[in-house]
LUMGU-778334 format. One record per atom (N, C-alpha, C, O, CB): residue number from 1; atom name; x, z negated, y. Coordinates in steps of 0.2 Angstrom, whole numbers, padded with zeros to 4 digits. Atoms other than C-alpha are relative to their C-alpha. Last residue first. Glycine has a CB too. Layout:
# residues N
    i  at      u      w      v
  NUM  CA      X      Z      Y
...
This chain:
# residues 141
    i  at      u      w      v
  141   N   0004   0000  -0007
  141  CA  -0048   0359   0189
  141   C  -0002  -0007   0000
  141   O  -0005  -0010   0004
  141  CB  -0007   0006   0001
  140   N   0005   0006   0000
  140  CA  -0033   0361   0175
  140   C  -0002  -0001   0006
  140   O   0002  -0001   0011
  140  CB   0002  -0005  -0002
  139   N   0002   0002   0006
  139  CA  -0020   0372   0172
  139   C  -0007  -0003  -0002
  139   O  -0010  -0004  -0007
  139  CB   0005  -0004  -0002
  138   N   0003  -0004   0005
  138  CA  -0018   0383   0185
  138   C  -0002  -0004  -0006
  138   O  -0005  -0001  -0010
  138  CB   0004   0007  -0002
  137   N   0008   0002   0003
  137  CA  -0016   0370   0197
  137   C  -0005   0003  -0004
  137   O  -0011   0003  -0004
  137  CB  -0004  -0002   0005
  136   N   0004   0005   0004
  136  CA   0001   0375   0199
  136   C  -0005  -0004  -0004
  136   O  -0005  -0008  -0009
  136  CB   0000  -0001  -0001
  135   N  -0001   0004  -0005
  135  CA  -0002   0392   0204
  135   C   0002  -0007  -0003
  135   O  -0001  -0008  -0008
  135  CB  -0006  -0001   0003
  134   N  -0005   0002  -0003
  134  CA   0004   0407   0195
  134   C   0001  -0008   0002
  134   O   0006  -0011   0001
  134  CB   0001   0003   0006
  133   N  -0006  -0001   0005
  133  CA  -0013   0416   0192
  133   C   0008  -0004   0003
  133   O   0009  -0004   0009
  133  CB   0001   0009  -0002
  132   N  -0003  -0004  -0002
  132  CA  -0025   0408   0204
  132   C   0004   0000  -0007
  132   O   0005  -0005  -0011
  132  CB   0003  -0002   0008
  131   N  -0007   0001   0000
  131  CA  -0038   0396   0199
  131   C   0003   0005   0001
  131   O  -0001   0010   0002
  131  CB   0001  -0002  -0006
  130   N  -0002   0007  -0004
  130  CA  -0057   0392   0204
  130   C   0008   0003   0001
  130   O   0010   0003   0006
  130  CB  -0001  -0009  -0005
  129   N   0001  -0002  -0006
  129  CA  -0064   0408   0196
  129   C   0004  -0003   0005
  129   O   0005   0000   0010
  129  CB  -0004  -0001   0000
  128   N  -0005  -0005   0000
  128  CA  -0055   0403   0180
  128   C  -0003   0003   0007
  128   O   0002   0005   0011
  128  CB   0001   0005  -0006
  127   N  -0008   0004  -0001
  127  CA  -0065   0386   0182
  127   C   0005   0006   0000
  127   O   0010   0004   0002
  127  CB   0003  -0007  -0008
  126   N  -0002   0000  -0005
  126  CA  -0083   0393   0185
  126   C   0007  -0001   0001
  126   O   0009  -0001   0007
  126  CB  -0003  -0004   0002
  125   N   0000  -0005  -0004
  125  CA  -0089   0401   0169
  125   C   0002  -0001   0004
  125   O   0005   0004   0006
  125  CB  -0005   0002   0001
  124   N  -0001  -0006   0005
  124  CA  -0084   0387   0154
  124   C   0001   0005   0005
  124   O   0007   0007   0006
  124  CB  -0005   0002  -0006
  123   N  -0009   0001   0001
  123  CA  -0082   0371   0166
  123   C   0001   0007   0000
  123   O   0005   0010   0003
  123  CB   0004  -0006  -0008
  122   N  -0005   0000  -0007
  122  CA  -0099   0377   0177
  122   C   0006  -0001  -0003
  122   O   0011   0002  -0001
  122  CB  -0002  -0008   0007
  121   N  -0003  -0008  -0002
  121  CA  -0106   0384   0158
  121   C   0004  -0002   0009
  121   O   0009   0002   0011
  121  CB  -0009   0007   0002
  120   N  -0005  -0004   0005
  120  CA  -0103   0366   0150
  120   C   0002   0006   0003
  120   O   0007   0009   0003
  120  CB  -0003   0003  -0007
  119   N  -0005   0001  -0001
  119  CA  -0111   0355   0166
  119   C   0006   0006  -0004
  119   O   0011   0008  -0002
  119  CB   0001  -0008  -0002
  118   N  -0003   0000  -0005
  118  CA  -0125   0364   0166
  118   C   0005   0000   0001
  118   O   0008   0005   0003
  118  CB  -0001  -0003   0002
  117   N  -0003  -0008   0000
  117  CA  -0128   0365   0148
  117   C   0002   0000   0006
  117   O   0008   0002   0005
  117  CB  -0006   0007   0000
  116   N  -0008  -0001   0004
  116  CA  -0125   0345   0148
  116   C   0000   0007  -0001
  116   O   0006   0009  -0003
  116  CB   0001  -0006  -0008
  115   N  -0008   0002  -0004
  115  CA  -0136   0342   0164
  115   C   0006   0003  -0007
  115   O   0011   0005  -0005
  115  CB   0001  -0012   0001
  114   N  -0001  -0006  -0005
  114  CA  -0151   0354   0155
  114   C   0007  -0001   0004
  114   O   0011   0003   0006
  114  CB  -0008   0001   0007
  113   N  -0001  -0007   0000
  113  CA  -0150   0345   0140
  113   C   0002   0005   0004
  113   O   0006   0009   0004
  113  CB  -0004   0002  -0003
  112   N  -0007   0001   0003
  112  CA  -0149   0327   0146
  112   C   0001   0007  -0004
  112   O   0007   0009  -0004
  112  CB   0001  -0006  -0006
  111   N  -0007   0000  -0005
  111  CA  -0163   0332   0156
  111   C   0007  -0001  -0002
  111   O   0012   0002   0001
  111  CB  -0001  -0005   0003
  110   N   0001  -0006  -0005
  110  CA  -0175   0339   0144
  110   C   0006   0001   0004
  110   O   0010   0006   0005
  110  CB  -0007  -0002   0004
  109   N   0000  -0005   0002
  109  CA  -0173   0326   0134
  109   C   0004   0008   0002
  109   O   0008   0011   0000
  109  CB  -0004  -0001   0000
  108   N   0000  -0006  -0003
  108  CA  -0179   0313   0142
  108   C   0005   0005  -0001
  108   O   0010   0006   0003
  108  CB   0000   0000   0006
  107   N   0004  -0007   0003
  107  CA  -0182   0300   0129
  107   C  -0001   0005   0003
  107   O  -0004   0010   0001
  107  CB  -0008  -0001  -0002
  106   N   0006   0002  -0002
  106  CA  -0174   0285   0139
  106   C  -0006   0006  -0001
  106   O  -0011   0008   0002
  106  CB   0001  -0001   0007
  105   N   0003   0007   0000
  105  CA  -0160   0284   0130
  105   C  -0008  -0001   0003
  105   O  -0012  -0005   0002
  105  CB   0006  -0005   0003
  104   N   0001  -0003   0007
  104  CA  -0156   0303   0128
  104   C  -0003  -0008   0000
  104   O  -0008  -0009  -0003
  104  CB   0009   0003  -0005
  103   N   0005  -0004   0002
  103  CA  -0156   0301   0147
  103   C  -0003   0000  -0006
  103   O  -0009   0002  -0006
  103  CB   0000   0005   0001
  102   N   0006   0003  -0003
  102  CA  -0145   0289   0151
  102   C  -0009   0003  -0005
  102   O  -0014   0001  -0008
  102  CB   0001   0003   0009
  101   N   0001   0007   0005
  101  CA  -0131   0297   0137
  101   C  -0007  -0004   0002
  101   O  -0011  -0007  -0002
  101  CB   0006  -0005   0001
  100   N   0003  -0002   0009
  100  CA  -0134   0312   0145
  100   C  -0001  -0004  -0005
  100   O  -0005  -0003  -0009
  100  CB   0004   0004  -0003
   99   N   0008  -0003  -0002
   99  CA  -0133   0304   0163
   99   C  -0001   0002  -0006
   99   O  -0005  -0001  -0008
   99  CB  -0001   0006   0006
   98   N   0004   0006   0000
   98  CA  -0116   0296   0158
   98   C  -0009   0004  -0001
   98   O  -0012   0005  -0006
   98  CB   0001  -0005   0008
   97   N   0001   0001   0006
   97  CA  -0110   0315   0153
   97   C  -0004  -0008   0000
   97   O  -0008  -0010  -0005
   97  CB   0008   0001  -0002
   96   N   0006  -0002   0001
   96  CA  -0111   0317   0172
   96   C  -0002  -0001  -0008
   96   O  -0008  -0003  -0009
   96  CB   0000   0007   0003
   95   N   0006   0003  -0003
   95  CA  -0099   0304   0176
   95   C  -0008   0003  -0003
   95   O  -0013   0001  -0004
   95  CB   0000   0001   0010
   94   N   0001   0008   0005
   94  CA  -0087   0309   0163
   94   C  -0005  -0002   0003
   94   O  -0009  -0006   0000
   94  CB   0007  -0007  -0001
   93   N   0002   0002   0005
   93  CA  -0088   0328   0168
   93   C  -0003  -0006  -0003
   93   O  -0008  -0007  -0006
   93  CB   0005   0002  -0002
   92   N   0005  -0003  -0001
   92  CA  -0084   0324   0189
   92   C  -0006   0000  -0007
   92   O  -0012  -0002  -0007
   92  CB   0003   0006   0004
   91   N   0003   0006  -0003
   91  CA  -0068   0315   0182
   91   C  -0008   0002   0000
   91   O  -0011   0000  -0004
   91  CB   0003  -0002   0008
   90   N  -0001   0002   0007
   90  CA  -0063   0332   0170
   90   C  -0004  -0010   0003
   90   O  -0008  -0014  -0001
   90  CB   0012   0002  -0003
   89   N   0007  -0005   0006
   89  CA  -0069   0343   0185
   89   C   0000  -0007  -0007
   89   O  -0005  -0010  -0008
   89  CB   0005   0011  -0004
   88   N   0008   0000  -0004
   88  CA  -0058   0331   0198
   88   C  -0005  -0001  -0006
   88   O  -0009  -0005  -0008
   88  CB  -0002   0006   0005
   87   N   0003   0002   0002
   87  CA  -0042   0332   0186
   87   C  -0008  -0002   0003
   87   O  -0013  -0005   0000
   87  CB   0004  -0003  -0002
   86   N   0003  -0003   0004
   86  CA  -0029   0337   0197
   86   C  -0005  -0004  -0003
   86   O  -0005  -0010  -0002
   86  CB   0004   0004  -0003
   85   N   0007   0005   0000
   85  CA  -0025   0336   0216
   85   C  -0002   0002  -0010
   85   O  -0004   0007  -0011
   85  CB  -0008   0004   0009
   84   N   0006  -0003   0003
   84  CA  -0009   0345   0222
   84   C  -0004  -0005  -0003
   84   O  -0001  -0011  -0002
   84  CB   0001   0005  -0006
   83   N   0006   0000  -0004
   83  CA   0001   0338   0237
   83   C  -0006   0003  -0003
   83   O  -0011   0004   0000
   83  CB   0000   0004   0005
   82   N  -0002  -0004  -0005
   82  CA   0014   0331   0227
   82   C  -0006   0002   0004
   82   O  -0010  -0002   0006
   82  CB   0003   0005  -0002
   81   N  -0006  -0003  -0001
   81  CA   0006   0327   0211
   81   C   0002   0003   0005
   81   O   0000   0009   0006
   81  CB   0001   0003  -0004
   80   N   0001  -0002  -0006
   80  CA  -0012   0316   0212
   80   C   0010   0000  -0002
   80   O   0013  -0004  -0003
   80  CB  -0004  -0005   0008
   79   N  -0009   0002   0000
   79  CA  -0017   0314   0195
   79   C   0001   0002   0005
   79   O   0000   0008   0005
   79  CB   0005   0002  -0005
   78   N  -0002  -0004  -0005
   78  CA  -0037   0312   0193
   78   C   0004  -0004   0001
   78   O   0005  -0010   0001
   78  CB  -0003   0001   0005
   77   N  -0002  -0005   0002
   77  CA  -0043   0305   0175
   77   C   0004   0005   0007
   77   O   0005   0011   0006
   77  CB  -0007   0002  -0003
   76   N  -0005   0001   0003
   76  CA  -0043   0287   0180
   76   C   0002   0009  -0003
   76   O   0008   0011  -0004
   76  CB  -0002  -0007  -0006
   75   N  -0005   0002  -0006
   75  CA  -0056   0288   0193
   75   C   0009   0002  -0004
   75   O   0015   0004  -0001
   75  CB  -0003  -0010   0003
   74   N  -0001  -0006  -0001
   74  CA  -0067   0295   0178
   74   C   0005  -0001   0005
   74   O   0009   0005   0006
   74  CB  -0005   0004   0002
   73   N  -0005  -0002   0007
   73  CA  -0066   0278   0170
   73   C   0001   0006   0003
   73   O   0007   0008   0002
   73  CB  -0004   0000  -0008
   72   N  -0007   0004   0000
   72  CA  -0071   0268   0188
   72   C   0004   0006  -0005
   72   O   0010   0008  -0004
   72  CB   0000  -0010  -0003
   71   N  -0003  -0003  -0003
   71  CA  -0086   0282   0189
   71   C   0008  -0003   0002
   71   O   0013   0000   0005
   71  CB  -0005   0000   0005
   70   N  -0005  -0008   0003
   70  CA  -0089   0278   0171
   70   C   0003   0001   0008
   70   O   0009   0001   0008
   70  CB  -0008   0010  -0005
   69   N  -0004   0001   0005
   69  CA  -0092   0260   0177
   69   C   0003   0007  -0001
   69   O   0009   0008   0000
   69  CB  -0004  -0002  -0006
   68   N  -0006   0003  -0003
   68  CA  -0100   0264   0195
   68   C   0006  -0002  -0007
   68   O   0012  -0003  -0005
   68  CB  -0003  -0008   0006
   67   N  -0002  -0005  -0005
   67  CA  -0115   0274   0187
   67   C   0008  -0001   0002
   67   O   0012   0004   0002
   67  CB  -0005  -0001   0006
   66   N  -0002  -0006   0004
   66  CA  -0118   0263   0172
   66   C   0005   0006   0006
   66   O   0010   0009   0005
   66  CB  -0009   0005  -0005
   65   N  -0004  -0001   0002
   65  CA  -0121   0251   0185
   65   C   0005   0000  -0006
   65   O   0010  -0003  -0007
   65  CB   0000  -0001   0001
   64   N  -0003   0002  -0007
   64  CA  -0133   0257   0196
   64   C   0008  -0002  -0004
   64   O   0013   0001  -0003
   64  CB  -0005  -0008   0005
   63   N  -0005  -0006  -0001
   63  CA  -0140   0262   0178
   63   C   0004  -0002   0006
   63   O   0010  -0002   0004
   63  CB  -0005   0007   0002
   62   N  -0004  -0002   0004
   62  CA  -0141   0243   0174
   62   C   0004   0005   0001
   62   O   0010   0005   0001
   62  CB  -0003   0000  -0004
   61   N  -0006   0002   0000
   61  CA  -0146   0239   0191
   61   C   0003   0001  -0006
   61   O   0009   0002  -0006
   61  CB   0000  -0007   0001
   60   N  -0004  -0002  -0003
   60  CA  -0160   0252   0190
   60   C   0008  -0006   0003
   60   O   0013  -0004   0006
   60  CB  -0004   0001   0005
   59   N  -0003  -0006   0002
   59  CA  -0166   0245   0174
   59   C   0005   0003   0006
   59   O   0011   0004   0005
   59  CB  -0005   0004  -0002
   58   N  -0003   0001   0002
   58  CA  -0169   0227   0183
   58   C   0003   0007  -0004
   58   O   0010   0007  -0005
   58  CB  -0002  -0006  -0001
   57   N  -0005   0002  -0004
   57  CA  -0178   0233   0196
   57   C   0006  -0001  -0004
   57   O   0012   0001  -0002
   57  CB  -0001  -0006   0004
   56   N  -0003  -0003  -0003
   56  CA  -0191   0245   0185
   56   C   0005  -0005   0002
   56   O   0008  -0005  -0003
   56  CB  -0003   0003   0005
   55   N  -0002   0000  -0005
   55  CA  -0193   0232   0173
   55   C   0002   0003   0004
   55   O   0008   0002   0006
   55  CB   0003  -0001  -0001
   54   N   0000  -0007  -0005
   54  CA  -0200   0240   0159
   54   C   0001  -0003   0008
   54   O  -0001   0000   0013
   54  CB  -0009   0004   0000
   53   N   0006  -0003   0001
   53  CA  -0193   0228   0147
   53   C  -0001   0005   0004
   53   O   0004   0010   0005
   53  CB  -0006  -0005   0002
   52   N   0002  -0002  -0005
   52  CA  -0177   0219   0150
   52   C  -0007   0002   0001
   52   O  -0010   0000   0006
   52  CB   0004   0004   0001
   51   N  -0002   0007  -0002
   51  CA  -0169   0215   0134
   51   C  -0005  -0002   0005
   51   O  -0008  -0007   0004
   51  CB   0006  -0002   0003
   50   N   0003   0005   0004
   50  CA  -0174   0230   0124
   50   C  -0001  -0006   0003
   50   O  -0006  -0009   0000
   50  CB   0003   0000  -0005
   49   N   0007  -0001   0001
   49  CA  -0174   0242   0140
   49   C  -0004  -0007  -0006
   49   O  -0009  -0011  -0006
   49  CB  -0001   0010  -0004
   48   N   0004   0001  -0008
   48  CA  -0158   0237   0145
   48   C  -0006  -0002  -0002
   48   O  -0008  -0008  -0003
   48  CB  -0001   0006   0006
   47   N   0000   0006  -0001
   47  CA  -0153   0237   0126
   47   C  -0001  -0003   0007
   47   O   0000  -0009   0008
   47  CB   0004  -0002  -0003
   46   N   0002   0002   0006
   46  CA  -0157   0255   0125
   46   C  -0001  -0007   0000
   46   O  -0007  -0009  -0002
   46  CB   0004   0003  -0004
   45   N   0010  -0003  -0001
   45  CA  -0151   0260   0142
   45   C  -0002  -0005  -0006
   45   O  -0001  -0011  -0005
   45  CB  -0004   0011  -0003
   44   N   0001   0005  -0005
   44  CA  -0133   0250   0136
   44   C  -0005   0001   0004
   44   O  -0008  -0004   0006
   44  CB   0005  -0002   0005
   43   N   0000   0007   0001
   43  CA  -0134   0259   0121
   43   C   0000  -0005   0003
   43   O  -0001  -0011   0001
   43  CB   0003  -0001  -0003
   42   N   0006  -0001   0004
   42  CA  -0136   0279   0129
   42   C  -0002  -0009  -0003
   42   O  -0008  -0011  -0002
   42  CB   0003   0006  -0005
   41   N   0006  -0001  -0006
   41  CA  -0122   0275   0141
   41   C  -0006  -0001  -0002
   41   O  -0010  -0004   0001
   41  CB   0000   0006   0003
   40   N   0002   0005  -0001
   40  CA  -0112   0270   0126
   40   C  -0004   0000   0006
   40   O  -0008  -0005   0008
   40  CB   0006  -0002   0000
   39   N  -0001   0006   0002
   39  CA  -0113   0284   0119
   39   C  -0003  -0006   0001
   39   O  -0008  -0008  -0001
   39  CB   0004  -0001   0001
   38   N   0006   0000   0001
   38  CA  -0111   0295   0130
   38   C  -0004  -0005  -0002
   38   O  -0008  -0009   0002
   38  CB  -0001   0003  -0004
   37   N   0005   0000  -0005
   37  CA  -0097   0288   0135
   37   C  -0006   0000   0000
   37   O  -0009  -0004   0003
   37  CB   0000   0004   0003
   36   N   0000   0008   0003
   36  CA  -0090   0288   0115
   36   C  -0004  -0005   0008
   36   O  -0007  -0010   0008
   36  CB   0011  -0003  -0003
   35   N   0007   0002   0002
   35  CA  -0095   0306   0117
   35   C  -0001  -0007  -0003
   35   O  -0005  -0010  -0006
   35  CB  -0004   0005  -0005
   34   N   0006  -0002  -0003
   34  CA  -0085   0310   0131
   34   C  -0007  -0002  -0005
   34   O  -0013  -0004  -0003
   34  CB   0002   0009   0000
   33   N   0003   0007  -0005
   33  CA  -0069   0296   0127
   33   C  -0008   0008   0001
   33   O  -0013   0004  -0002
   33  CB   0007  -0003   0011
   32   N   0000   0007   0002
   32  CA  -0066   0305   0108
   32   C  -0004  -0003   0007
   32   O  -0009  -0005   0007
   32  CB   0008  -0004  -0003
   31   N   0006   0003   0005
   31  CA  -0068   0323   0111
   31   C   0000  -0006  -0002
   31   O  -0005  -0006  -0005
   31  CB   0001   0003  -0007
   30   N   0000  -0008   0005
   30  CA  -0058   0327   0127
   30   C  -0006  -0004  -0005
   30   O  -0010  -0009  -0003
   30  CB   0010   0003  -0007
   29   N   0005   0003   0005
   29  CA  -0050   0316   0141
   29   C  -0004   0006  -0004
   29   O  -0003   0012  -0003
   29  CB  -0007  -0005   0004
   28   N  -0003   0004  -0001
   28  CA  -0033   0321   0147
   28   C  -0005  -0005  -0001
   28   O  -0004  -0011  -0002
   28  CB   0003   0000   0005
   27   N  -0002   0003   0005
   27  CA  -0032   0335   0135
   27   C   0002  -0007   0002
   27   O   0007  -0010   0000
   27  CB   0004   0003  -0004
   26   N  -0005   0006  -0003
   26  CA  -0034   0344   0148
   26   C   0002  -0004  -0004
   26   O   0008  -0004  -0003
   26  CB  -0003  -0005   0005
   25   N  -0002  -0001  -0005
   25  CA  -0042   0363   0144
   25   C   0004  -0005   0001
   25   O   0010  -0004   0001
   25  CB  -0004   0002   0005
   24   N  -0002  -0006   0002
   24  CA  -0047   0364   0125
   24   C   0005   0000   0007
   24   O   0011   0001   0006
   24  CB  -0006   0008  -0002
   23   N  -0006   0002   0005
   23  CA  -0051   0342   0126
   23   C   0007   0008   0000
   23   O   0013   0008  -0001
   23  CB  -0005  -0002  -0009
   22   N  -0006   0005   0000
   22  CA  -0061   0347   0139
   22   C   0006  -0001  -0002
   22   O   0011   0000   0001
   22  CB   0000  -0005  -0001
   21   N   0000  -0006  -0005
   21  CA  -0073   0362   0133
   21   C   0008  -0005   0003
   21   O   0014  -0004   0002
   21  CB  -0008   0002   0007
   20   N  -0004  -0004   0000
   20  CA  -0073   0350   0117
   20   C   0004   0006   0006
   20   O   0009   0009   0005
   20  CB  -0002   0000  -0004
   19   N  -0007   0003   0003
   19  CA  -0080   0336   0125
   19   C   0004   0006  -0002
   19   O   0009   0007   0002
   19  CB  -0001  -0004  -0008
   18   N  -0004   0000  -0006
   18  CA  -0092   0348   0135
   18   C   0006  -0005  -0002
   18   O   0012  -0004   0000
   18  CB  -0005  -0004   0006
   17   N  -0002  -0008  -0004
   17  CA  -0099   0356   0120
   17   C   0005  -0004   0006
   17   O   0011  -0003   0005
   17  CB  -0008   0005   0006
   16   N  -0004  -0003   0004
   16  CA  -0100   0337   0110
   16   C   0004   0006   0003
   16   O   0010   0007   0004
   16  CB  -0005   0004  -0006
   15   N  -0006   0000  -0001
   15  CA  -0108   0328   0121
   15   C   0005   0004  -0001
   15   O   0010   0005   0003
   15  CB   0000  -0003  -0002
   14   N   0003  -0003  -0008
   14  CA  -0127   0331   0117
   14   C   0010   0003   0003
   14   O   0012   0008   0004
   14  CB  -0006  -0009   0007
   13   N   0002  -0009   0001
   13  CA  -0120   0328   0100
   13   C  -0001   0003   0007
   13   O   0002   0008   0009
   13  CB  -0008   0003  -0004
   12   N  -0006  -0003   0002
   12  CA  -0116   0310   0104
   12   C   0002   0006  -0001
   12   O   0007   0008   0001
   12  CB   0001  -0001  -0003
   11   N  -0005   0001  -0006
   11  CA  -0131   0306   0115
   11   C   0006   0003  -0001
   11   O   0009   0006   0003
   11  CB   0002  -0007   0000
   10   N   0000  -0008  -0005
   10  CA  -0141   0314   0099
   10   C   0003  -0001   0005
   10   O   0006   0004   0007
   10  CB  -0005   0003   0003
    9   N  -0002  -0009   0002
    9  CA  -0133   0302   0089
    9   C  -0003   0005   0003
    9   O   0000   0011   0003
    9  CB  -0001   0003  -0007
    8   N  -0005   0002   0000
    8  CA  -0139   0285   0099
    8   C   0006   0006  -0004
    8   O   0012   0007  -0002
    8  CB  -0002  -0006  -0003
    7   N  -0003  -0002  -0006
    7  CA  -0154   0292   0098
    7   C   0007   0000   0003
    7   O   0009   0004   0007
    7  CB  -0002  -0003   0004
    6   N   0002  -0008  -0001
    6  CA  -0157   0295   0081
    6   C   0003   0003   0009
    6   O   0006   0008   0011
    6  CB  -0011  -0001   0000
    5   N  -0006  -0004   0005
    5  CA  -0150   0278   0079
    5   C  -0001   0007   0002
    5   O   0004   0010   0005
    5  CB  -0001   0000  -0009
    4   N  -0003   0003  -0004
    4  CA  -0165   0270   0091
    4   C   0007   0003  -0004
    4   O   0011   0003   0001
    4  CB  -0002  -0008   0002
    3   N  -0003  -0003  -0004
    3  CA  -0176   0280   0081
    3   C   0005  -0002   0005
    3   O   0007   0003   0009
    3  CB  -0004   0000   0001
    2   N   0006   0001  -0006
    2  CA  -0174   0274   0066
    2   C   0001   0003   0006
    2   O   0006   0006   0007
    2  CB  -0002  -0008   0002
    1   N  -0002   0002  -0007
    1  CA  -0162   0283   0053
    1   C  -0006  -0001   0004
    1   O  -0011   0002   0004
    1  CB   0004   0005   0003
């Protein structure tokens, strides 16, 4: 594998925890759209960078709109029932999962790792905190 593959599977891996943390709680995005996000986040960097060069300006329009894309797809994960609100966490997830994909593309590392433990222990540690036994927004934040 060259590198540009290499990367393009660690986007996907990186993925993986928080896909599945999803997929266990909503099952309204899960293992297929999180690291196919990635993903693709990670391959439109990638051919930014190839097409583009070091363009600062022209990369920030790319991310600029990587950002507002997934933010349309995550838009799609929040279901407004009566006066309850669900799916935020599972929206909030797919945006940040871009950034892992961003990252893994632009060899930071570091960051796509620290955003996607982040994100895993706030679903894993913070979401039964969030919820009331009973309620109906026990199922999902």
């Amino acid at each position: 594998m060259d590198k540009v593959e290499l990367k393009l599977v660690g986007a996907f891996v990186a993925a993986l925890p928080i896909a599945w943390e999803r997929e266990r709680a909503t099952r309204i995005m899960g293992l297929r759209t999180f690291p196919l996000v990635a993903v693709a986040s990670c391959g439109y960097v990638l051919v930014a960078v190839g097409v583009v060069g070091a363009s600062e300006d022209a990369q920030a329009r790319v991310i600029a709109g990587l950002m507002t894309g997934i933010g349309f797809i995550g838009g799609g994960a929040i279901l407004k029932e009566g006066k309850n609100v669900r799916g935020t966490a599972t929206a909030a997830s797919i945006w940040t999962i871009g950034v892992v994909g961003a990252a893994v593309a632009y060899g930071r590392y570091e960051i796509a790792a620290v955003v996607s433990l982040i994100t895993f222990l706030t679903l894993q540690v913070l979401t039964p905190l969030t919820k009331e036994p009973g309620s109906p927004d026990a199922k999902e934040q």
